[in-house]
C-alpha positions as CSV (number, residue, x, y, z in Angstrom):
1,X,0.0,0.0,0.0
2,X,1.2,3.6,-0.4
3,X,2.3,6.1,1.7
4,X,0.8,9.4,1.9
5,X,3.9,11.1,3.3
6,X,6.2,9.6,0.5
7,X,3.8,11.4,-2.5
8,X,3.5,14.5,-0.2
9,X,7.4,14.8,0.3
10,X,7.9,14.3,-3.6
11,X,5.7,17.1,-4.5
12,X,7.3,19.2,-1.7
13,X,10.1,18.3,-3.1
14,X,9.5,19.4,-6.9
15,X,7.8,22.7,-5.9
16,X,11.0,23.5,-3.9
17,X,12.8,23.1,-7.1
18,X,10.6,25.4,-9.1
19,X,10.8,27.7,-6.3
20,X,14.9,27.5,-6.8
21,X,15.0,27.7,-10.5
22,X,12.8,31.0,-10.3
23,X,15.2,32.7,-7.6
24,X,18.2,32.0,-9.9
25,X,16.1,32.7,-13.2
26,X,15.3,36.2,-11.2
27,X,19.3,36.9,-10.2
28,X,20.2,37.0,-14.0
29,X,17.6,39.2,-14.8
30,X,19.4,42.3,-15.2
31,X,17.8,45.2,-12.5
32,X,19.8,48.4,-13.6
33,X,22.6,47.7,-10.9
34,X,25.5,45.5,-10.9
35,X,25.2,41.7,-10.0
36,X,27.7,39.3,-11.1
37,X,25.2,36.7,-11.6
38,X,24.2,38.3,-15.0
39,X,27.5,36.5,-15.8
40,X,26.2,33.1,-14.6
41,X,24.7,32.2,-18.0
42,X,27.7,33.2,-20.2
43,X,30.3,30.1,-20.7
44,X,33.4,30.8,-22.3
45,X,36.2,28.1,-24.0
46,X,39.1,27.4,-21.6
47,X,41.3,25.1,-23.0
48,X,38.7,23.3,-24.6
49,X,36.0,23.4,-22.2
50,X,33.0,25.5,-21.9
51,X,33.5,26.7,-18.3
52,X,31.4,30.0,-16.3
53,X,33.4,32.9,-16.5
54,X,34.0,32.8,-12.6
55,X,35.9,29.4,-13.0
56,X,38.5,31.5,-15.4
57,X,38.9,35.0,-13.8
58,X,37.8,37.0,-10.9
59,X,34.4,38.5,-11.3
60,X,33.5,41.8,-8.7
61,X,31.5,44.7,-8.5
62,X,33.4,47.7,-7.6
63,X,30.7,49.9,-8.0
64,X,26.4,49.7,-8.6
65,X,26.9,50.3,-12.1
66,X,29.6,48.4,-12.9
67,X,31.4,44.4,-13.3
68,X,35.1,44.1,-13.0
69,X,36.8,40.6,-14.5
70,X,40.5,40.1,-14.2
71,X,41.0,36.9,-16.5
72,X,43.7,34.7,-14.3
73,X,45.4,33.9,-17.9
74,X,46.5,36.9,-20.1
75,X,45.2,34.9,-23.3
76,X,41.6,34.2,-21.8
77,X,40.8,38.8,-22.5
78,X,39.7,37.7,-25.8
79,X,37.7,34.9,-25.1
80,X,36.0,36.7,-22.2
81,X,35.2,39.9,-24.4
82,X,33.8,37.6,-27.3
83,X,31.5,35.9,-25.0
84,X,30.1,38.6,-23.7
85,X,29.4,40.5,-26.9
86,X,27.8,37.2,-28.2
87,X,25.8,37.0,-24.7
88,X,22.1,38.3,-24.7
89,X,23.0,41.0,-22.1
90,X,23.1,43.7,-24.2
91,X,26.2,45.7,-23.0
92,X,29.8,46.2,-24.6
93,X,32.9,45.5,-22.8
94,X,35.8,47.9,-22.3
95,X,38.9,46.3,-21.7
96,X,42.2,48.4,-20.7
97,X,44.8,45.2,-21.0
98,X,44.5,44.6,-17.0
99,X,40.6,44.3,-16.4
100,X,37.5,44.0,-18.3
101,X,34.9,46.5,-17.2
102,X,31.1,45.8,-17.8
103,X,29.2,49.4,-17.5
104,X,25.3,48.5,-16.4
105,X,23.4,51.7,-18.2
106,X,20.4,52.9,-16.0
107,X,17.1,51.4,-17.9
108,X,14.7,53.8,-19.6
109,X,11.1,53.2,-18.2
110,X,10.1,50.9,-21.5
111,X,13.0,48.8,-20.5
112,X,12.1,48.3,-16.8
113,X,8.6,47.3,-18.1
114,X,10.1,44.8,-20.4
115,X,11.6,43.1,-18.0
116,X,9.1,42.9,-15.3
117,X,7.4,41.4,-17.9
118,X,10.2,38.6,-18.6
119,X,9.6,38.3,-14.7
120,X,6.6,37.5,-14.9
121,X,7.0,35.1,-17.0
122,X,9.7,33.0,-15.3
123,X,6.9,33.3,-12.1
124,X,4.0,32.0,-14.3
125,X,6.8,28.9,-15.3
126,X,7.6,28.4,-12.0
127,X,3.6,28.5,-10.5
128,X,2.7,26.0,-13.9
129,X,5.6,23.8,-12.2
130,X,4.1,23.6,-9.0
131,X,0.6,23.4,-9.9
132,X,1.6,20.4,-12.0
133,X,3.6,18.6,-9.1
134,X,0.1,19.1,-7.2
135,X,-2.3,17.6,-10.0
136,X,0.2,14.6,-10.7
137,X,0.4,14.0,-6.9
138,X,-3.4,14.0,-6.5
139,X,-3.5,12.0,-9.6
140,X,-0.9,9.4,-7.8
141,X,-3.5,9.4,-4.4
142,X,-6.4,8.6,-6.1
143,X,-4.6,5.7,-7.9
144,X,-3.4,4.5,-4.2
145,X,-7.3,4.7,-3.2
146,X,-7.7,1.9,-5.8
147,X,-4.6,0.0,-4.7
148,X,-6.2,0.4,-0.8
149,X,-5.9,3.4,0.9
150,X,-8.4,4.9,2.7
151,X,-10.9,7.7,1.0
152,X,-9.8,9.6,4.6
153,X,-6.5,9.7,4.5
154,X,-7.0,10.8,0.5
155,X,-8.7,13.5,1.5
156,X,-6.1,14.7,4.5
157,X,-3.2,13.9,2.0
158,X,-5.2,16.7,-0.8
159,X,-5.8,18.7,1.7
160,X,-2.0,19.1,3.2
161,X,-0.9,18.9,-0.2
162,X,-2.9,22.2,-1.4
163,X,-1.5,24.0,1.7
164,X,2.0,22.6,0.3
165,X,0.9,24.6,-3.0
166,X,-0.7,27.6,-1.3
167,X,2.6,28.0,0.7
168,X,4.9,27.5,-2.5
169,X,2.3,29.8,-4.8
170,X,2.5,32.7,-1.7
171,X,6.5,32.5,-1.8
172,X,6.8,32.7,-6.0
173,X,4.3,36.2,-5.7
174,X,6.7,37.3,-2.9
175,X,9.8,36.4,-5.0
176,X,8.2,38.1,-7.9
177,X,6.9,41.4,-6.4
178,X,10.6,41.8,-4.8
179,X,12.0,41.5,-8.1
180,X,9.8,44.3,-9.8
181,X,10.2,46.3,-6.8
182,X,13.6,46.3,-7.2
183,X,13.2,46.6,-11.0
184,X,11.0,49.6,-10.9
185,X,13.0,51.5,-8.1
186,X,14.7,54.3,-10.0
């Protein structure tokens, strides 16, 4: 016979993860101030493999507006430039032969709207994610009434398990209205 606390951990478990994937999918989003996780995404080739730019240089904000990277090997300044250009971030590097300095542009109001939009987005993914984890769980509980469980414990199991989703649906809108606070703040 199943257990209702084995289905109820899983789901936990998978709207955890969407709540994750959101938080980093919200770091890279670029707010008009310096984060070096808008690097996170870019990879570039050292020595054959296609490694973060972190793992190749060192990667600090001296300022709000703008990304320092010192490449640890003289040879990796092209590579690093390239990658970035290529990158969907939308900014040119300058690079004075020592460093490689990323200047973050205040965004216009259309741009801010843009991308509180894109937030949006990555929050409706992430809410999809744990509304699915809920219907496939039910799904598995009414299946384990067939196999033998009790109708009661079916119904405790639903009703912990859309607590579970309430919870994980109340901390995606908080993660969310964080971001386009930060977003919209001049």
């Amino acid at each position: 016979m199943a257990d209702v606390k084995e289905f109820l951990s899983g789901a936990e478990e998978r709207m955890e993860e969407a709540v994750m994937y959101l938080e980093d999918s919200l770091a890279r989003i670029r707010a008009g101030k310096a984060n070096i996780k808008l690097l996170d995404g870019i990879r570039v080739d050292n020595y054959g493999s296609m490694v973060p730019i972190n793992n190749c240089a060192a990667v600090t904000t001296p300022d709000a507006r703008t990304i320092a990277i010192k490449p640890w090997d003289k040879s990796m300044f092209k590579v690093i430039e390239k990658a970035i250009i290529n990158s969907d971030l939308g900014i040119m590097p300058e690079n004075n032969g020592e460093i490689i300095r990323i200047g973050i542009p205040p965004l216009t109001e259309e741009r801010r709207k843009q991308l509180v939009k894109q937030c949006g987005k990555e929050a409706e993914n992430a809410k999809m994610s744990v509304r699915n984890a809920r219907r496939e769980t039910i799904d598995k509980l009414k299946k384990a009434v067939k196999d033998g469980l009790s109708e009661d414990m079916e119904k405790d199991g639903e009703a912990d398990l859309q607590k579970m989703h309430d919870k994980y649906i109340k901390k995606i809108d908080s993660l969310f209205d964080a971001k386009e606070k930060e977003i919209m703040t001049v």
